[in-house]
C-alpha positions as CSV (number, residue, x, y, z in Angstrom):
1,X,7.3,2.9,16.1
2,X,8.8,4.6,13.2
3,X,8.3,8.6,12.1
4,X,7.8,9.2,8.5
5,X,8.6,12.5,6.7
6,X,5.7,13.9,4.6
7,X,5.0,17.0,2.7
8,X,2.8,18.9,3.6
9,X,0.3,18.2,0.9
10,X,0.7,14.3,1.6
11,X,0.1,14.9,4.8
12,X,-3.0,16.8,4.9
13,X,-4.2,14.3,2.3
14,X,-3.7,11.4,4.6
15,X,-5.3,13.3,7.0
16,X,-8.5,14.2,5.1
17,X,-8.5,10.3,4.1
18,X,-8.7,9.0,7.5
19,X,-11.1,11.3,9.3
20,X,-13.4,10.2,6.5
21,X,-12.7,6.7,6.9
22,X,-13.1,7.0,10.6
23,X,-9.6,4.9,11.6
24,X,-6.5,6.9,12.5
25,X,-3.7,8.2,10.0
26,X,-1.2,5.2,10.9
27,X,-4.3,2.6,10.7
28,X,-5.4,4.6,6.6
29,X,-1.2,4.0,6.0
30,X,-1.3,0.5,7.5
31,X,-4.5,-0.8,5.3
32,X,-2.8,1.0,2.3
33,X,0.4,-1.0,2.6
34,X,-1.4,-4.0,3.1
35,X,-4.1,-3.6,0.0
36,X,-0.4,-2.3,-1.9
37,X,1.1,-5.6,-1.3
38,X,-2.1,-8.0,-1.6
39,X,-1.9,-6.4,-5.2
40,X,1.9,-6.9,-5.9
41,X,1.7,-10.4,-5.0
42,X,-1.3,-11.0,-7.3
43,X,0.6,-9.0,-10.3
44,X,3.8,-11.4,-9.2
45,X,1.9,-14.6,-9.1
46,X,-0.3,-14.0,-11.8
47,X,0.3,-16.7,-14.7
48,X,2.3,-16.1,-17.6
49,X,0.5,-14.8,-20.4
50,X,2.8,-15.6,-23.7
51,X,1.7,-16.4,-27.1
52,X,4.0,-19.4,-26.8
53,X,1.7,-20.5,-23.8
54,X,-1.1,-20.7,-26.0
55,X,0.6,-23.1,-28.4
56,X,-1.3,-26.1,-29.2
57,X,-4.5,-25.5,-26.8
58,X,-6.3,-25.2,-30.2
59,X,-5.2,-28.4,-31.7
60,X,-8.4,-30.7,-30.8
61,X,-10.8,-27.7,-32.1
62,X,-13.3,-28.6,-34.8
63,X,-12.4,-25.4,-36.5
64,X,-8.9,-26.0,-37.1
65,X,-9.0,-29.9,-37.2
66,X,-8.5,-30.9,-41.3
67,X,-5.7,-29.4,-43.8
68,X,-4.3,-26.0,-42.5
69,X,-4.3,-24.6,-46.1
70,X,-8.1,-25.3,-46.8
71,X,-9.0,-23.9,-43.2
72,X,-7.2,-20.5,-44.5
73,X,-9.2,-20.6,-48.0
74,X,-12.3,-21.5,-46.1
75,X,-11.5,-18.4,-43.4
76,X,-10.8,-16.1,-46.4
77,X,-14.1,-17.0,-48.3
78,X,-15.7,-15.9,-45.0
79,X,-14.6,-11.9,-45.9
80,X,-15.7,-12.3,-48.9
């Protein structure tokens, strides 16, 4: 077992936490620390998001199959 040091603010608050939650002050810490890390692994796993991961995904699209130049014209004609 291990003693942590908490103000007192903390500690009421983890106090107040747990009685409402029914489940003792080390048990509110314990699911906290659990749910805290479930969430840091998800952040840490979580695949890359990068433009250059996009690259090519569009390629087969019927929108941007043809010449690049008339897709742009055709785009801009849109707005206008």
């Amino acid at each position: 077992m291990a003693t942590l040091e908490l103000d007192d603010e903390t500690a009421v608050l983890l106090k107040e936490l747990a009685e409402h939650e029914h489940i003792s002050p080390a048990q509110l810490l314990k699911n906290l620390a659990l749910v805290y890390r479930n969430t840091q692994q998800t952040h840490h796993t979580a695949p890359s998001e990068l433009v250059t991961d996009f690259a090519g995904i569009l390629k087969n699209s019927p929108s941007f199959n043809g010449n690049p130049l008339e897709i742009q014209q055709a785009m801009r004609d849109e707005w206008s």
